[in-house]
C-alpha positions in Angstrom: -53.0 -4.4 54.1 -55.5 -6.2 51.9 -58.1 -8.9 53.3 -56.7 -11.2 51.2 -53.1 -10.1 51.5 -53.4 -10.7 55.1 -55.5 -13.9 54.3 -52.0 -15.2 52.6 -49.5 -13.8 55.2 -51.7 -15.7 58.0 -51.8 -19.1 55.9 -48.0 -18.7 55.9 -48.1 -18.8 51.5 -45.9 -16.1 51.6 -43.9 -14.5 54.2 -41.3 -11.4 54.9 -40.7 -12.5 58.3 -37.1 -10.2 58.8 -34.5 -12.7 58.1 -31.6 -12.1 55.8 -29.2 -14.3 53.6 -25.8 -14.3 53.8 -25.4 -11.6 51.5 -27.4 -9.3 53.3 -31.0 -9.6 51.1 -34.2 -9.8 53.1 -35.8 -13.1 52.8 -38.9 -13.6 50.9 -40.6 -17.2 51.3 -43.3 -18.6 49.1 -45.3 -21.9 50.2 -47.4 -24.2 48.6 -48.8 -26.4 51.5 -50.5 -29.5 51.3 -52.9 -30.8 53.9 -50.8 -32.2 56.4 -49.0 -29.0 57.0 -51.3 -26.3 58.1 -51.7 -24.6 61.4 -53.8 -25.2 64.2 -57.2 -22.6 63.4 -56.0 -21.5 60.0 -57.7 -23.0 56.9 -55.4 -24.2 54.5 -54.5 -21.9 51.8 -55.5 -23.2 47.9 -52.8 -22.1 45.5 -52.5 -18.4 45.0 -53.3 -17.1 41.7 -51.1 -14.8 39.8 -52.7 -11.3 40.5 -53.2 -12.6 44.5 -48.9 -13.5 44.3 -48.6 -10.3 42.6 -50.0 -8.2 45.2 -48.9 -9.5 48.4 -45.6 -9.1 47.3 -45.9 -5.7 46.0 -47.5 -5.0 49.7 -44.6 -6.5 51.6 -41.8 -5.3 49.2 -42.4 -1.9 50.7 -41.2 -2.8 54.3 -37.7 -3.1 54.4 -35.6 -0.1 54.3 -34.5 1.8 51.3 -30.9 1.0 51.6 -31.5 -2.6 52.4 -33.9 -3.0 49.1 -30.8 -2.0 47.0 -29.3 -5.5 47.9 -32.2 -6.6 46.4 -34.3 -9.7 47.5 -33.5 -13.2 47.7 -36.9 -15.6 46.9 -37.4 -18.6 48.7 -39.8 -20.7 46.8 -40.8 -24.2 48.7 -41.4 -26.6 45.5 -41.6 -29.7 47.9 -45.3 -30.1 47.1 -46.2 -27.4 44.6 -46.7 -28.4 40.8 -44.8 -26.8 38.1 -47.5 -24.6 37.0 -47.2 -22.7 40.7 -43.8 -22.5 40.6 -44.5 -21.0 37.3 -46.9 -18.4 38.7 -44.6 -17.5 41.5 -41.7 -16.8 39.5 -43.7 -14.7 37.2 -45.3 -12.5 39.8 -41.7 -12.2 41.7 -40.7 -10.3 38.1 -43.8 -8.4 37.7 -44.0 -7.1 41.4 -40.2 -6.7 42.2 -38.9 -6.2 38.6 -35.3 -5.3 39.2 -35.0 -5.8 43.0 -34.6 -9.4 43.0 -31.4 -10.7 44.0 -31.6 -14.5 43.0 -34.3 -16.8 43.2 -33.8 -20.0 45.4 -36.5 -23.1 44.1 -36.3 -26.3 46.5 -36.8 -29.0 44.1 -39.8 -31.5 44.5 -39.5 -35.1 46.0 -40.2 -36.6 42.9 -37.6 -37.1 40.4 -40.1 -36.8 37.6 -41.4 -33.6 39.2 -37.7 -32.3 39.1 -37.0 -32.7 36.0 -40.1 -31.3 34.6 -39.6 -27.9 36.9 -35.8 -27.7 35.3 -37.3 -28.3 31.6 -39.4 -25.2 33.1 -36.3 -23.4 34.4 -34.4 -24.0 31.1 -37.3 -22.7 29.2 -38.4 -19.6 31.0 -36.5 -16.5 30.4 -36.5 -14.5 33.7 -34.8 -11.0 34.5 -33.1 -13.0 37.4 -30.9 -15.8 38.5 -33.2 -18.8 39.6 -31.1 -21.6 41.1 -32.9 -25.3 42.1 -31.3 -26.6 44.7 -32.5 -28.9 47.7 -33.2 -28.4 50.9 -30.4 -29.8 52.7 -28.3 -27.3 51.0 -30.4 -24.3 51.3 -27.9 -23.6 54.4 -25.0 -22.5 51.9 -27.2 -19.7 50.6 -29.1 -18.4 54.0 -28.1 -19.4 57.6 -29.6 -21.9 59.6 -30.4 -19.3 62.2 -32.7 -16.9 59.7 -34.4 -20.1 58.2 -38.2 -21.1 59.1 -39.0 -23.9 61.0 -40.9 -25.3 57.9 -37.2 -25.2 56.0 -35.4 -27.0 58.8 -34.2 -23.3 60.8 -34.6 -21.8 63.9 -36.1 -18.4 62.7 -39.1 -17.8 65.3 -42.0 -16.6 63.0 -45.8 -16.7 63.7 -47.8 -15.3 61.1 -50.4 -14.6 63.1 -48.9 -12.4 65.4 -47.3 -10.9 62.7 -50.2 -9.3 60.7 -51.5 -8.5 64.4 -48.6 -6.3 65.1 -48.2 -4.8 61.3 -51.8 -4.3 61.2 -51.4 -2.0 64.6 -48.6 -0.2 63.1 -50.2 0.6 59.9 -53.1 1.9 61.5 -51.4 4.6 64.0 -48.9 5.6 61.2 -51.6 6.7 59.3 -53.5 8.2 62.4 -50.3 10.1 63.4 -49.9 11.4 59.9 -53.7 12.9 59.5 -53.6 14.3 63.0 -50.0 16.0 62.2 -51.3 16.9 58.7 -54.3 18.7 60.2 -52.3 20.8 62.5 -50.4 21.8 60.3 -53.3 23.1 58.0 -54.6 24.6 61.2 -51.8 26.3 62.0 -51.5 28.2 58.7 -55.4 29.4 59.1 -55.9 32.6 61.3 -57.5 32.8 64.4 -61.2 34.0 62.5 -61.1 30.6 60.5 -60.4 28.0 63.0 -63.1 25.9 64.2 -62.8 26.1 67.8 -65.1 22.9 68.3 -62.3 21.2 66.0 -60.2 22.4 67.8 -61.3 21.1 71.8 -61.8 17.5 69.5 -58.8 17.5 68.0 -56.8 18.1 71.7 -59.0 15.7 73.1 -57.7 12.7 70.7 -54.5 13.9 71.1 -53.8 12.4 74.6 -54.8 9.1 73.0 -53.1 9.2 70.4 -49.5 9.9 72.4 -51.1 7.0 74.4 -51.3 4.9 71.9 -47.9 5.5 70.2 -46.1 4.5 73.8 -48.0 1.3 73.9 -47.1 0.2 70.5 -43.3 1.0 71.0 -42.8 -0.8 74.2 -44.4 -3.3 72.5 -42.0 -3.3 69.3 -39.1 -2.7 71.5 -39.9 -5.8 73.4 -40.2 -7.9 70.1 -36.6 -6.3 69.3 -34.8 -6.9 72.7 -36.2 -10.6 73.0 -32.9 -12.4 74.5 -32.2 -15.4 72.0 -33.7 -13.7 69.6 -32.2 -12.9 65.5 -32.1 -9.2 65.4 -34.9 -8.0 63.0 -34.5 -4.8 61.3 -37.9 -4.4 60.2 -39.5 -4.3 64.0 -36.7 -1.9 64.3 -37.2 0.5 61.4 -40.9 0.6 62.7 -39.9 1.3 66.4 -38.0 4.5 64.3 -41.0 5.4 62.7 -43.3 5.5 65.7 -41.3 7.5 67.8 -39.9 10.0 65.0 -43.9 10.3 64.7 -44.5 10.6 68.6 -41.6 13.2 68.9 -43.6 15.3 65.7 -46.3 15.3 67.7 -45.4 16.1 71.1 -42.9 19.0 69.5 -46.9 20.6 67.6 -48.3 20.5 71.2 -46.0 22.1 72.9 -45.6 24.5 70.0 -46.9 28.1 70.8 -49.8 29.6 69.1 -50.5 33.5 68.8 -51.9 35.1 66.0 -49.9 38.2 66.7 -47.1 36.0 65.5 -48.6 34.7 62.6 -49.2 38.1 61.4 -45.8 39.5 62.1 -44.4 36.1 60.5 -46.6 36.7 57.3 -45.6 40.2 57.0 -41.9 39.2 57.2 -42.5 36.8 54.3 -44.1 39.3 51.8 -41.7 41.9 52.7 -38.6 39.3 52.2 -40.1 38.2 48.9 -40.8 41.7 47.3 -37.4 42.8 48.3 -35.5 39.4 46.8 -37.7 39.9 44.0 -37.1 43.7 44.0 -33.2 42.7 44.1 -33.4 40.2 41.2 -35.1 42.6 38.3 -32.9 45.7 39.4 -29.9 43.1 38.8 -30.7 41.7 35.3 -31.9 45.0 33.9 -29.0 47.2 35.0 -25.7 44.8 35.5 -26.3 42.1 33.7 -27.8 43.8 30.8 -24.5 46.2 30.8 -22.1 43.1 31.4 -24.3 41.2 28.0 -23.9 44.8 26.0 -20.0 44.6 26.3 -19.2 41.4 25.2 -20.3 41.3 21.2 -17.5 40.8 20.0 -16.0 37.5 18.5 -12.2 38.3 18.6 -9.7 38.3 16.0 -7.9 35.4 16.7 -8.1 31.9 18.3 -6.6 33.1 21.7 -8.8 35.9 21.7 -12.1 33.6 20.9 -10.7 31.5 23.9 -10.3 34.6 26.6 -14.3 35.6 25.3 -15.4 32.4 26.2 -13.8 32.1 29.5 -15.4 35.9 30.2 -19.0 34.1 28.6 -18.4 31.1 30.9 -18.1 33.7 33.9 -21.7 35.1 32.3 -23.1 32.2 32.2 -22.2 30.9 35.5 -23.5 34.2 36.7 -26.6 33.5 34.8 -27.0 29.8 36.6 -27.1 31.3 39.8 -29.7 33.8 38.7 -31.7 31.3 37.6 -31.7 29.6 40.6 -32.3 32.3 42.6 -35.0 32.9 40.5 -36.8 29.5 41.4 -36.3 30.1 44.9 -38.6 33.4 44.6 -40.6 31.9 42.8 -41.1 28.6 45.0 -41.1 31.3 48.1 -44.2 33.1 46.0 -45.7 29.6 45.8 -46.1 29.1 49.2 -46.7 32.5 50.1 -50.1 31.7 47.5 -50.5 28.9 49.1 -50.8 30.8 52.6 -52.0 34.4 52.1 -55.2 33.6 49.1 -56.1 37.3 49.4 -52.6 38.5 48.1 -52.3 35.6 45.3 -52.9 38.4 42.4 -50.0 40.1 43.3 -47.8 37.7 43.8 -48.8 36.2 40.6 -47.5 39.0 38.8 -44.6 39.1 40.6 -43.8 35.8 39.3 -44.3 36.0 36.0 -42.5 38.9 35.3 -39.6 37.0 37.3 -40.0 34.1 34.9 -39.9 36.4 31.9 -37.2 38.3 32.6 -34.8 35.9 34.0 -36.2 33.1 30.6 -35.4 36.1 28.3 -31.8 37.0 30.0 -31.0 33.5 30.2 -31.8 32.9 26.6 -29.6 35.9 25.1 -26.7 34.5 27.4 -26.9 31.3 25.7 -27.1 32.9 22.2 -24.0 35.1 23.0 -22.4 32.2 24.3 -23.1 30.0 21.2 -21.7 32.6 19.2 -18.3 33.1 20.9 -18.2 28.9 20.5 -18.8 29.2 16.7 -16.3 31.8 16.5 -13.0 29.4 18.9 -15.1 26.7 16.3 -14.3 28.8 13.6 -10.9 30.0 14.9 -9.6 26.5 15.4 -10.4 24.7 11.8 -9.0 28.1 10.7 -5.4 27.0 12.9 -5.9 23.6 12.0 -6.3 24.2 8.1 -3.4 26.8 8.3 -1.1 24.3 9.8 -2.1 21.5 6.9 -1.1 24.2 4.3 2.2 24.8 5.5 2.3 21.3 5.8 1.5 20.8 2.5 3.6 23.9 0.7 6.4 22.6 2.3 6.0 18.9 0.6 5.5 20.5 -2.7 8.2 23.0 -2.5 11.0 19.7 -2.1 11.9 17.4 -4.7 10.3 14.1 -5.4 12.3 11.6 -4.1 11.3 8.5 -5.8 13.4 5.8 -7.6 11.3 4.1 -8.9 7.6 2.9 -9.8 6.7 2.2 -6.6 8.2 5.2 -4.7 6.4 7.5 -7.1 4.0 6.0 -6.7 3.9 6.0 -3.4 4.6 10.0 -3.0 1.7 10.7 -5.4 -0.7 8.8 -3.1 0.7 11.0 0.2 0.3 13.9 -1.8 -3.2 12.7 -2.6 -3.9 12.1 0.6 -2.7 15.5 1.9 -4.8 17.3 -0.7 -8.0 15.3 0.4 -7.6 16.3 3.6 -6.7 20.1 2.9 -9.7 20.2 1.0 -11.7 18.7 3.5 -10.6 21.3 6.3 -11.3 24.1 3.6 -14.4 23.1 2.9 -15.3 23.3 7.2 -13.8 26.0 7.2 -16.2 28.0 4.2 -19.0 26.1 5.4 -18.8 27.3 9.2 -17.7 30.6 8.1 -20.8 31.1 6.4 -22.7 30.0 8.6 -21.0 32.4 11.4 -21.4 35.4 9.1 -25.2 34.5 8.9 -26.1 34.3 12.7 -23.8 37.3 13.3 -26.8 39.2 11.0 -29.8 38.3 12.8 -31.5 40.9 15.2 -32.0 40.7 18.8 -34.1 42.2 21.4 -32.9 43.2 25.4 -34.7 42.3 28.6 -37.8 44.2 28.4 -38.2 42.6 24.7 -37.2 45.6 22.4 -35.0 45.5 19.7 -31.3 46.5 20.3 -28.7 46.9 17.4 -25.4 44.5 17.6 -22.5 46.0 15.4 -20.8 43.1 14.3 -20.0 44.7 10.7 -16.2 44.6 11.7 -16.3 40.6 13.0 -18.3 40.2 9.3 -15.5 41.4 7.4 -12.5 40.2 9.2 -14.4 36.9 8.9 -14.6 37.4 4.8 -11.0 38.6 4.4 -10.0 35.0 6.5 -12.4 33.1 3.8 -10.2 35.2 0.6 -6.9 34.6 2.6 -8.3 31.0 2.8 -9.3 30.6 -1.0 -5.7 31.8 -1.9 -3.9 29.2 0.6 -5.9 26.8 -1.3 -5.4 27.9 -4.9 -1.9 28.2 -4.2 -2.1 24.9 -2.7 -3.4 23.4 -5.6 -1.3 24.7 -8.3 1.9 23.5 -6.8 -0.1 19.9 -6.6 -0.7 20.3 -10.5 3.2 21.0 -10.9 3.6 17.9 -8.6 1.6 15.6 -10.0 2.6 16.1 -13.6 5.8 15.9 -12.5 5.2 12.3 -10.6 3.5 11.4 -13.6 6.1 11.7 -15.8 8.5 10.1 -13.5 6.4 7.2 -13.4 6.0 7.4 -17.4 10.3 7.4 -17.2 10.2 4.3 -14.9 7.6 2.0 -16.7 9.6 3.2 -20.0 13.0 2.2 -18.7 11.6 -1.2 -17.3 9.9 -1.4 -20.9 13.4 -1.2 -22.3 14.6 -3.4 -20.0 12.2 -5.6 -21.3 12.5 -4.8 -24.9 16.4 -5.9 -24.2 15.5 -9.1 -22.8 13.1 -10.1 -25.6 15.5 -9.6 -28.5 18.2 -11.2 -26.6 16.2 -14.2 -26.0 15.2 -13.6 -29.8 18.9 -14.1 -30.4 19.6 -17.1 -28.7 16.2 -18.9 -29.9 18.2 -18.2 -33.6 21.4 -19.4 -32.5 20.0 -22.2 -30.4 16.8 -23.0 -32.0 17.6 -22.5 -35.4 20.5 -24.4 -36.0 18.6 -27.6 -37.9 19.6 -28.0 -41.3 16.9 -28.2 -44.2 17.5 -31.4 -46.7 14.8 -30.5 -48.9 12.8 -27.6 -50.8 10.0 -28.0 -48.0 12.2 -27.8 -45.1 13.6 -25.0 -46.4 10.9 -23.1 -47.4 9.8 -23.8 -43.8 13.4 -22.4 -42.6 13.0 -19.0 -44.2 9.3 -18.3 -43.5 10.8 -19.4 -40.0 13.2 -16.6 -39.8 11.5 -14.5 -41.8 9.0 -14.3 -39.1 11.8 -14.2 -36.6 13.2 -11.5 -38.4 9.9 -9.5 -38.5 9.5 -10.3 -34.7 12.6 -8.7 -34.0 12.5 -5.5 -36.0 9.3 -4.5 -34.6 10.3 -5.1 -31.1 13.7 -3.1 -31.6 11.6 -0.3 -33.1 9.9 -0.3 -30.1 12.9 0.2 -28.0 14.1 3.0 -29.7 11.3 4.5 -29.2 11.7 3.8 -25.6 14.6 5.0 -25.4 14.1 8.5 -27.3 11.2 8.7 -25.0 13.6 8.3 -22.2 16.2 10.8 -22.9 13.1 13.5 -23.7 11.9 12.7 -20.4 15.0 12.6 -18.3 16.2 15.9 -20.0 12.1 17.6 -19.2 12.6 16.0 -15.6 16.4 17.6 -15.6 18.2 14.4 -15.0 20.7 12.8 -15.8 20.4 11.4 -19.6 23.3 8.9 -18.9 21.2 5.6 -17.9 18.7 6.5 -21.2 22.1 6.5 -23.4 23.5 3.4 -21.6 19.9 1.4 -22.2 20.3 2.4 -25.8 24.2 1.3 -26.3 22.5 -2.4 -24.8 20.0 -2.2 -27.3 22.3 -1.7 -29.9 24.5 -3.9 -29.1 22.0 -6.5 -29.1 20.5 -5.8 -32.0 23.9 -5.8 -33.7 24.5 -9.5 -32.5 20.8 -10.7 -33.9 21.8 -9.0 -37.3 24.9 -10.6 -37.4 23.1 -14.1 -36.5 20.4 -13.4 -38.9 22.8 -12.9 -41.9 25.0 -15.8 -40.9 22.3 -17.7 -41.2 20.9 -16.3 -44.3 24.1 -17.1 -46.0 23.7 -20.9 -44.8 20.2 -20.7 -46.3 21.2 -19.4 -49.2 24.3 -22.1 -49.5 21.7 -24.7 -49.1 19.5 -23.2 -51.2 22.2 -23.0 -54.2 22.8 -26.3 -53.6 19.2 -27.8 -53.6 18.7 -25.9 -57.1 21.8 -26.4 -59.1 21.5 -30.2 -58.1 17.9 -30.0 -59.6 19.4 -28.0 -62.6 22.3 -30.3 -63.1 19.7 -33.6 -62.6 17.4 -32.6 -65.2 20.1 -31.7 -67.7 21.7 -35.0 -67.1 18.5 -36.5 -67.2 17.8 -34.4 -70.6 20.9 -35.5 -71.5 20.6 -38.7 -71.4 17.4 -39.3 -73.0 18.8 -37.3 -76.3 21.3 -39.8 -76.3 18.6 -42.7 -76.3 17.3 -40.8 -79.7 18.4 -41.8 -83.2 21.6 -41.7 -84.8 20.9 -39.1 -87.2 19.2 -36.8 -85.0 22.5 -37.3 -82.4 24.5 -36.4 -85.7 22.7 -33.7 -86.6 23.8 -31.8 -83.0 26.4 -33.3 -82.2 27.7 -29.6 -81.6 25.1 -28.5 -79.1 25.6 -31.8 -77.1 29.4 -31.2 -76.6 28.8 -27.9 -75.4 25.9 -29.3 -72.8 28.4 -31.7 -71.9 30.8 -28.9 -70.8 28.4 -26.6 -69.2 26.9 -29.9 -67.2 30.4 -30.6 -66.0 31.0 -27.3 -64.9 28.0 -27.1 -63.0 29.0 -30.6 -61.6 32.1 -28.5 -60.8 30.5 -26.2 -58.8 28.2 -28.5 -57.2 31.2 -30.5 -55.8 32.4 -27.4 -54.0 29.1 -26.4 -52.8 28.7 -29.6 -51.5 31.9 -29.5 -49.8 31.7 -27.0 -48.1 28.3 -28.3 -46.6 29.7 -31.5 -45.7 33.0 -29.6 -43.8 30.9 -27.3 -41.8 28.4 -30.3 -40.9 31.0 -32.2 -39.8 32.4 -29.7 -38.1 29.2 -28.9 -36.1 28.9 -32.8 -35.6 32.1 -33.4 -34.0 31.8 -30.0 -31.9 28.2 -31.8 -30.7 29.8 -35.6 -30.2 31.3 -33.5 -26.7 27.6 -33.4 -25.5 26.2 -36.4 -23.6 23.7 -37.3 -26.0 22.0 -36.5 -29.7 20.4 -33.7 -29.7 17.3 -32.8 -32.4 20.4 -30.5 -34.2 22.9 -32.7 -34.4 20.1 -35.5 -35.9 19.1 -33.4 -38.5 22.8 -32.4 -39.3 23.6 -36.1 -40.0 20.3 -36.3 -42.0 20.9 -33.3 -44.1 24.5 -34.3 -44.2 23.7 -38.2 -45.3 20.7 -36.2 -48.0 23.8 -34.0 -49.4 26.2 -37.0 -50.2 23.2 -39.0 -51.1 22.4 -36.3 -53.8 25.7 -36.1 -55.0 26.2 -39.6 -55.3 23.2 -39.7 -57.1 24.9 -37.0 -60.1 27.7 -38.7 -60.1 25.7 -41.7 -60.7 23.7 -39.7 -63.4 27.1 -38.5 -64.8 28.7 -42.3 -64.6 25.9 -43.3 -67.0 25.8 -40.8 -69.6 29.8 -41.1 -70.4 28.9 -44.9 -71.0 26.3 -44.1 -73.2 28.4 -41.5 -74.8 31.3 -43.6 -75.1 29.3 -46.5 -76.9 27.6 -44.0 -78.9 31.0 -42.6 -79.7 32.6 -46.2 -81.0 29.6 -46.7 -83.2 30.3 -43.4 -84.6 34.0 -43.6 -85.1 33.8 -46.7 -86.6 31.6 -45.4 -89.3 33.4 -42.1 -89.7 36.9 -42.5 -89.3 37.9 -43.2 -92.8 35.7 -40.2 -94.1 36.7 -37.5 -91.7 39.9 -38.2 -89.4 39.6 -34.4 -88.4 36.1 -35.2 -86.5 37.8 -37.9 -84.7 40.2 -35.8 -83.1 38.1 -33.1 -82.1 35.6 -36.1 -80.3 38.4 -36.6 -78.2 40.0 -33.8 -77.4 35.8 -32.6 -75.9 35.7 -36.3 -74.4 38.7 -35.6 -72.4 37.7 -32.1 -71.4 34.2 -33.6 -70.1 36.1 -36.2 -68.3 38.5 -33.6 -66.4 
């Protein structure tokens, strides 16, 4: 105990006075006093600093019991009058002197609600390795018992400080007593009779009466403290009670101990004959036994089981090995001692030793070696079973058909194949690597006990392990082929499937090519614009759809090639072609229907230009002179007739036109509504009549003017040439029928 440690305990600033929480955890107290609370004959303690907290609690955390300072401690820490700054300091040395062994931390919170709140800003700030709790005093009783509390904290624990470092003090001092006085018998004893000091000797029997004296007084006296009635039992008085008498029985059992040199001798003798024997024992053991039972197992089996049964024989070894090696350390400890005690035979035994540790180091190590090696080779063995099983795994999924319906079941099996392949390849690759690896260690030399080189034949292990690698490599090429044959063949069944749905497709897009030219197509032209618009319109249409059809039979050619490669069956290819066909069949019988309306309308559109600008011709050569009208009045006759066939023709165009609009018009009228067809059939319809009307306008108007023309004529003619008269009429009424 340290002057100022004691200085401290007496000052009651910290205390271990023996008293336990509920939990079991001794007690540790901290105080910072002020004035009015010190004792009577004690100066008042100033505050502790950090290294002063720091030891005293390292000094008293070494009084309780081993088993007791598992529970750990429970820190009382009296902040009633302290400031936050040795609250601070006590916390901090509690985790530099007890580290781990602190249970919780208990803080009574000042009297001051300022003060409080600054220590738990302090609380909340600090990071400690322990639980710190502020609570106050008056429920300090829910943590430690009223009866192991202080009188200072309200308790009826019975501490004096005082009296305390008084009575640890006297302990300390005859431990340590006891222990040199045993500690120098014992050296004594292992002297011989030449070497001992007989004056130390007489001395050291003359103290020892006080000493035994000594020890007596000082248990009664902790024995008292103890069996005080009223008392709380305190288990620290009681482990030192222990202590003192298991030291007064130590000492009392050395006195009464005989001492003869004649059996110190014999004793010694007894030793060195034990040890050269054990010794003896040990290095006839590894040299003939063990090296024979090393020597017979080199080999590395030829199969997994085999691998297994070597290592269990290797385990035996090496179990045998273990106890070797601790038998060795028991010599050698033995020849230790034996140095320790007999100095003049220390040479010896030295040797003894060393060539203990060397042979048992070196037998140890080859056991470990052979031992490694029979765990490459079950190593070896096992990814060898394990890749064995994946490739029958595998050859058996790529020996059955692909069973896929579709894009994504094909695809699908392709990425399980995949994935099986990885992996087989992964094994393989162990397996190459660690057989490699096997075959190289299996080549390296070794040397026996007595460190010369001995010959392992493991020629037959080497090739058996490079006939398992070529086995191996075929598995895997084998492996690998039939993956090729799968593959292609998953790829081309995924080319079928994306092909078919193509077609599918291709189906779809020149049906809905065929109902955008039935549907969306229908509007009638009424000019040369509109329909000049209309056949670039389906033109385009056209174009659209004769590419995309092209593409289908393609598609479809591609199909049946596949499905006859992939020996299926080539009916689904043919049916996917009839729909195609068919399809097409219907767009080529839309597109020519309506080519021939187009080409109605266009007939129509350019013979009632034609038959306009001949009237129009017509009728401005009939505005001319008289004589030039004379001088072709012929040619005009004939124009006349070819204009009214024309109008002929035109009137049956037109009529059809008007007859199928109509009929499309009243077929519409059943729809709710006007759609954008049916208005441009009545526009195109109203444009046709209009036209016509217009011809037949132009028509009207040239038979006037070729009837007025006609009476001038006639009445200038008709006496000269009655002939010319009759022919006038006989073309007038042909023009007008």
């Amino acid at each position: 105990m340290q002057p100022r440690d004691r200085y401290l305990i007496e000052s009651s600033a910290i205390a271990l006075p023996g008293c336990y929480d509920r939990s079991g955890s001794p007690l540790l107290f901290i105080n910072f006093m002020d004035g009015s609370n010190k004792q009577p004959g004690l100066e008042t303690a100033n505050a502790p600093s950090y290294e002063e907290l720091v030891s005293v609690i390292s000094y008293l955390s070494q009084i309780p019991d081993d088993n007791i300072c598992k529970l750990g401690f429970t820190v009382v820490i009296d902040g009633r009058k302290a400031t936050v700054k040795h609250v601070r300091g006590a916390l901090r040395a509690c985790q530099q002197a007890l580290y781990h062994r602190v249970r919780s931390v208990l803080v009574i919170q000042p009297e001051k609600f300022l003060e409080q709140q600054k220590l738990n800003f302090e609380l909340i700030k600090e990071t400690y390795q322990f639980k710190c709790t502020l609570i106050s005093l008056h429920k300090l009783s829910r943590f430690v018992d009223v009866a192991q509390l202080p009188n200072a904290l309200g308790g009826t624990f019975q501490y004096d400080p005082y009296s305390w470092t008084l009575l640890r003090q006297k302990f300390e001092d005859y431990v340590k007593r006891a222990k040199d006085w045993i500690e120098n018998s014992r050296k004594r004893d292992s002297m011989t009779s030449s070497q001992c000091d007989e004056k130390a000797v007489e001395e050291d029997n003359s103290n020892l009466n006080e000493l035994l004296k000594a020890g007596e007084d000082l248990l009664d006296e902790l024995t008292q403290i103890c069996g005080m009635r009223g008392a709380v039992k305190n288990v620290d008085w009681e482990n030192a009670a222990q202590c003192v008498d298991v030291l007064i029985k130590q000492i009392k059992d050395i006195k009464e101990k005989p001492v003869g040199s004649m059996h110190r001798e014999e004793r010694n003798a007894s030793l060195l004959e034990d040890h050269n024997e054990g010794v003896h024992n040990l290095v006839n053991w590894i040299l003939g036994a063990g090296e024979r039972w090393l020597l017979t197992l080199h080999e590395i089996g030829e199969s997994y089981d085999d691998a297994k049964q070597l290592l269990k024989e290797h385990n035996e070894l090496e179990s045998k090995s273990i106890d070797v090696e601790e038998q060795s350390r028991e010599i050698i400890e033995i020849g230790r001692e034996l140095q320790h005690e007999f100095p003049r035979y220390a040479v010896t035994l030295q040797q003894s030793i060393d060539r203990v540790q060397q042979l048992v180091r070196i037998f140890c190590t080859r056991v470990i070696r052979q031992k490694e090696i029979v765990l490459r080779s079950v190593n070896f063995y096992r990814m060898l079973t394990d890749f064995s099983r994946k490739t029958n795994l595998l050859l058996e999924s790529l020996c059955t058909n692909v069973k896929a319906n579709d894009i994504a079941s094909a695809e699908k099996e392709r990425n399980e194949m995949e994935a099986k392949v990885d992996e087989m390849e992964k094994i393989y690759r162990c397996v190459v690597t660690s057989g490699i690896s096997f075959i190289d260690e299996l080549c390296i030399d070794e040397s026996n006990s007595m460190g010369r080189s001995i010959t392992r034949d493991y020629s037959a292990g080497i090739v058996q392990i490079r006939e398992i690698l070529e086995e191996s490599r075929g598995r895997r090429r084998r492996c690998q082929n039939l993956a090729e044959v799968r593959r292609l063949k998953i790829h081309q069944l995924l080319q079928l499937y994306t092909c078919e749905e193509d077609g599918q497709q291709v189906v779809l897009w020149i049906k809905e090519l065929y109902e955008t030219l039935v549907r969306g197509y229908n509007e009638m032209p009424y000019d040369f614009e509109q329909l000049y618009l209309a056949q670039e319109n389906r033109l385009k249409l056209e174009e659209t759809a004769r590419s995309t059809y092209e593409y289908g039979k393609q598609l479809c050619q591609v199909i049946l090639v596949l499905r006859r490669s992939l020996r299926m069956e080539v009916q689904p290819g043919l049916k996917l072609n009839q729909r195609l066909e068919s399809i097409w069949g219907k767009f080529c019988h839309a597109l020519s229907e309506r080519e021939a309306k187009l080409g109605i309308f266009s007939a129509f559109h350019s013979t009632i230009q034609k038959v306009n600008e001949r009237l129009d011709e017509l009728s401005l050569r009939l505005d001319g002179e008289t004589l030039e009208r004379c001088s072709k009045e012929t040619s005009l006759t004939n124009e006349k007739l070819s204009v009214a066939n024309d109008i002929h023709e035109l009137k049956q165009v037109a009529d059809i036109l008007i007859q199928e609009l109509n009929r499309k018009i009243s077929r519409e009228k059943c729809c709710i509504g006007r759609s954008s067809s049916e208005i441009s059939w009545i526009r195109a319809l109203n444009d046709i009549q209009r036209k016509f009307s217009e011809v037949k306008r132009k028509q009207s108007r040239l038979e006037i003017i070729c009837e007025d023309d006609e009476c001038r004529s006639l009445k200038g003619s008709t006496a000269l040439n009655p002939q010319l008269m009759d022919d006038r009429c006989s073309a007038n009424a042909q023009y007008d029928k």
